[in-house]
N, C-alpha and C positions, 0 to 999 in steps of 0.2 A: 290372870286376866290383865291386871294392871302392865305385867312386863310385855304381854302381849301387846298392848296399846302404843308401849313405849317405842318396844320392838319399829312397829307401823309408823310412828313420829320419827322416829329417826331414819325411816326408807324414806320419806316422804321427802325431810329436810334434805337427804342428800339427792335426792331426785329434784327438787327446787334447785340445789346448789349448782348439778351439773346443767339443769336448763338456762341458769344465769350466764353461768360459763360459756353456752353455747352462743345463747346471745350473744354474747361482750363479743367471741371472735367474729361471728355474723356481721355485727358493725363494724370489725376492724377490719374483714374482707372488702364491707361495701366501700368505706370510707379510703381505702388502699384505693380500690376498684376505677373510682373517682380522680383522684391522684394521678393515675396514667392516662398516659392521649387515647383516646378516641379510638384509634389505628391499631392499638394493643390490648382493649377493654378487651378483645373478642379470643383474644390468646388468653387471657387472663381469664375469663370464664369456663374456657377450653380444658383448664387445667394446668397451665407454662406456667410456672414462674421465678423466669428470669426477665428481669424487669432491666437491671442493667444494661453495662455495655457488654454486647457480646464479640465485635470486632471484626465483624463481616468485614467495614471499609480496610482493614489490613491486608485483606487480599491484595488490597493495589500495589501496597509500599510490594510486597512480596515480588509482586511479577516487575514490578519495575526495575527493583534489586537481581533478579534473574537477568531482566534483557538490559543492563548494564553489564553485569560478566559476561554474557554471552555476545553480546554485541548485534550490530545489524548490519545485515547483506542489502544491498541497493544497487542495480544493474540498468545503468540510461546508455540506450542506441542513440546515434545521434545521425537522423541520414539526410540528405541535401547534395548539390552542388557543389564542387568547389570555389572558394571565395565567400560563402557567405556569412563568418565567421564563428562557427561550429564547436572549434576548439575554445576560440577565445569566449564564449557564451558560458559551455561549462565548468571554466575556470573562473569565468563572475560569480555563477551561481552557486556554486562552495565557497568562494573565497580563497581558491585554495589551488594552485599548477598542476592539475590531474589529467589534462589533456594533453596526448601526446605529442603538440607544437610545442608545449612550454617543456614535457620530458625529451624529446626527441634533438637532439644538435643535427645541424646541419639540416633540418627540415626539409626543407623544397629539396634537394639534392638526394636526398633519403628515401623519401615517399613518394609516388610518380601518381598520376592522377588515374587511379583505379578504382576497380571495386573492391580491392581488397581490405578485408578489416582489419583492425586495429585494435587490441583490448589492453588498457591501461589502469590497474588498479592500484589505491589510493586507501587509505586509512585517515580517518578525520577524527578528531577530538575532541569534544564540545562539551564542556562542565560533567567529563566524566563518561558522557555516552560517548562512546566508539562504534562508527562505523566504513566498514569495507565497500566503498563506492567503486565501481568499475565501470567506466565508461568504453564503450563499442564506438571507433570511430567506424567512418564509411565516404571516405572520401570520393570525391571527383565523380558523381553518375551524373548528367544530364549536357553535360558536354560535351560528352566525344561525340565521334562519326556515325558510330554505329552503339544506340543503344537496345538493341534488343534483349529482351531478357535478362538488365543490366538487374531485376530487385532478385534472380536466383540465388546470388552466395550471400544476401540477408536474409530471403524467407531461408535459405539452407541455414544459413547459423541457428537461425531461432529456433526452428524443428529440431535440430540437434542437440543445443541446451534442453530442450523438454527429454528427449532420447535419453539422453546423461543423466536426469532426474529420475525417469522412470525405472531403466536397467539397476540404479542404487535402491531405489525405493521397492523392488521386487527379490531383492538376493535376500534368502532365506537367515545370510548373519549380517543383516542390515547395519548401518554405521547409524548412534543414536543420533547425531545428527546430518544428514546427508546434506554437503555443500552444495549451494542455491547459484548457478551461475546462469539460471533463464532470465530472461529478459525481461525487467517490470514494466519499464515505460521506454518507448520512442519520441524523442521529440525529434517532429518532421521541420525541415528549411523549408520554405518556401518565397521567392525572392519576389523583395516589392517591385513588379510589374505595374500594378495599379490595373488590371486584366483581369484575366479569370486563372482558373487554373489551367494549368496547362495537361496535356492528353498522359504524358508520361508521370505529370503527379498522381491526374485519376489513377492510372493503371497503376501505378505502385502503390499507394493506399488501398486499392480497394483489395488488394493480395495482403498484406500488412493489418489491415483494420481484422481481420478475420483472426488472427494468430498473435496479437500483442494489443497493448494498449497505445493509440495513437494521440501525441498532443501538436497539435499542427502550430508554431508560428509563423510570422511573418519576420524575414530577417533584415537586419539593417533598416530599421522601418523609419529612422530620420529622414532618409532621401524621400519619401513621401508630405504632405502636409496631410494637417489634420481632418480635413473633409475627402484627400484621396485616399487616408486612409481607411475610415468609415465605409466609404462607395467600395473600397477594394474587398473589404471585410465581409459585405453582406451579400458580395458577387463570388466570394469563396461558398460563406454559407449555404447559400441558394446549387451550388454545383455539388457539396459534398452531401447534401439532401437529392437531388437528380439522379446523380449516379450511386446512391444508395449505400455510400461509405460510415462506417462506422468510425467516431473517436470519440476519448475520452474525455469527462464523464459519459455514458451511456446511461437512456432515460429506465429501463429495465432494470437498474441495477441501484439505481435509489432504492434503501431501506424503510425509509420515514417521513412524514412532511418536512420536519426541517434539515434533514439531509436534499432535499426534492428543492426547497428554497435556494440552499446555497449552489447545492450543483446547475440549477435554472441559472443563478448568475453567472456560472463561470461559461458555462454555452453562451451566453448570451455576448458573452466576450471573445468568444474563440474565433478565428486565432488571434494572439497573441502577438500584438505590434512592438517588437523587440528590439532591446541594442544591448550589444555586450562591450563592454572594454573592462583590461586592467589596468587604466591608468586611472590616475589622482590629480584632483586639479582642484585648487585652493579656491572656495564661492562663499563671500561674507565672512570669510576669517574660519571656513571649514574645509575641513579636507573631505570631498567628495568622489564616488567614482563617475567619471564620464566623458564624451569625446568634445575635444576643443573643435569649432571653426571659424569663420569669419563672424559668423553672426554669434558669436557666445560659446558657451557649454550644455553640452544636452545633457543632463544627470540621470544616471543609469536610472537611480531606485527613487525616481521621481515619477509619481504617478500621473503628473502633468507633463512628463515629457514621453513615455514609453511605459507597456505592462508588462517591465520586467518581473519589477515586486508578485504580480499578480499571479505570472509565470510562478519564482520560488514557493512561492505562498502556497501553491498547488501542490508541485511537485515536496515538500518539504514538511510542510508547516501544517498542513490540513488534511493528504490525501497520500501520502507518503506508503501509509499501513494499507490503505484503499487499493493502491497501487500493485503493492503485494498478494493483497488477500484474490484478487480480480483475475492475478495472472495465473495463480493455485488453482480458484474456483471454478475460474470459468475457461482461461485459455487452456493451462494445463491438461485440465480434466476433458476438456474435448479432446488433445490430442491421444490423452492416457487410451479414454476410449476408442478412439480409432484406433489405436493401435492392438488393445489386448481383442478389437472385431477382426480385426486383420490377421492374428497369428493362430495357429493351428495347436494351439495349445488345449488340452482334454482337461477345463479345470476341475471338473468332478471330482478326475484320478489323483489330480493335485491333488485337491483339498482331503479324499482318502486317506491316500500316501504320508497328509502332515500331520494328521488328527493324536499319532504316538509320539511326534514330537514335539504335542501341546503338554504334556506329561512330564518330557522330559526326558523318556524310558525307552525309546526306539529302538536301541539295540538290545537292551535287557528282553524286550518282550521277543524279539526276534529270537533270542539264542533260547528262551524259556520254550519256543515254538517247538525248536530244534533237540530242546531234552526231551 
């Protein structure tokens, strides 16, 4: 009887012992529980626990290390008139001779005032990032005699980069990365009149705006002052809303409120009262880019003299990826789809046909048929 009793004393103490235990960890959970934000209490009740770092933000170093070796493609048209400094623009805006005036000797004698294009590409090096910039010239349209149907061998080019992409992008031994020579962005010339636009601007925009991204400036915009240029700006605005032309930014294609802020300010600026030069001219004991004249120096990247800065800033600095992703998403793929509505292609039988050579085993099962 007695060892019986004992027996029961001693379940008992260790049944006390293990409910203390239980305890003690119960407040080390809570008291842990406590310990973590707010934002992770509910993972932690959930059952996770990893409270550390886990290293999600190393994604980024990752991909950035990627698009360093791999580098970036960036392909600007540049269409306008002859004279209104086109080439020397997109040699400001790199910093850099990628324009075919600065690769080209003997220029004027060389290049005759056509529509013929011009592709010039250029390798840049910027603290490591490397990128393949091609610029599409398009000289001399709005001058001659006769320009009718002077924007076909541009919209032709651009259809055809997209052509080039899609024929790679459809070959059954696709190359892992297929080379990008479509067109991200257009920057349009348009010469300061102090006017409206003109009938052959409408019409080439409004062909243009449909198949690329358009950034309209105004060129040489020193010969204007500051209030022709304002009046000229909001009489562009008012005609590329009339005639129903689309440029870049477009309001459809804001993601966010504060993507919808900044890109509200860059419309709100558009176009773009521009001046390019690659000269240097010494202002307060600095060396600056900008054009001398009788009254002073106009400094390029002076936001009180001209929106070049505001122009780069776009194209470069803020909208760069935008630029690319728009031409993929949206122009691309409109014409991808025209195209595969257009061909007579049975993709059913296609997709049939591939199904053995998701496997890998196409000819095995073939010949297995055949035993």
């Amino acid at each position: 009887m007695e060892e019986r009793q004992e027996k029961e004393t001693g379940i008992m103490g260790q049944e006390k012992e293990i409910g203390l235990e239980m305890d003690l960890e119960a407040q080390e959970k809570v008291e842990l529980c406590r310990s973590v934000p707010a934002d992770l209490q509910m993972s932690y009740i959930q059952g996770t626990d990893l409270f550390g770092y886990v290293g999600i933000e190393a994604v980024l170093d990752q991909m950035r290390r990627k698009t360093i070796k791999a580098g970036l493609e960036f392909n600007i048209m540049v269409v306008g008139q002859s004279g209104l400094g086109k080439s020397t623009l997109v040699n400001t805006l790199f910093k850099s001779k990628v324009s075919r005036k600065s690769c080209t000797p003997n220029y004027e004698e060389k290049i005759s005032k056509t529509v013929k294009l011009h592709s010039v590409s250029h390798v840049i090096e910027e603290k490591g990032v490397k990128m393949k910039l091609t610029v599409i010239d398009t000289p001399g349209f709005g001058d001659q005699i006769n320009n009718d149907n002077c924007w076909d061998p541009i919209v032709k080019h651009i259809n055809e980069q997209y052509e080039k992409y899609l024929r790679e992008e459809i070959n059954i031994n696709r190359k892992r990365r297929i080379p990008d020579s479509r067109v991200h962005c257009c920057i349009y010339f348009l010469p300061a009149t102090g006017h409206r636009l003109r009938p052959i601007d409408v019409e080439f925009m409004k062909r243009l705006g449909k198949i690329v991204s358009i950034v309209p400036v105004i060129a040489k915009a020193d010969t204007l002052t500051i209030e022709e240029r304002h009046e000229f700006k909001e009489r562009i605005r008012e005609d590329l809303t009339v005639n129903g032309i689309d440029v870049y930014p477009q309001r459809e294609y804001d993601e966010d409120p504060e993507e919808r802020v900044l890109n509200d300010r860059i419309r709100e600026s558009l176009p773009f009262a521009v001046v390019g030069t690659d000269k240097e001219h010494q202002v307060n004991g600095n060396k600056v880019l900008g054009r001398k004249t009788k009254w002073g120096i106009i400094e390029v990247e002076n936001v009180a003299h001209c929106e070049f800065a505001n122009l780069r800033d776009l194209l470069i600095r803020s909208h760069l990826q935008d630029l690319k992703d728009v031409t993929h998403d949206v122009h691309y793929e409109t014409y991808r789809v025209r195209r595969l509505n257009e061909s007579n292609v049975d993709f059913s039988d296609l997709s049939r046909s591939a199904r053995p050579l998701e496997n890998g085993c196409a000819d095995k099962c073939e010949s297995d048929s055949h035993l």
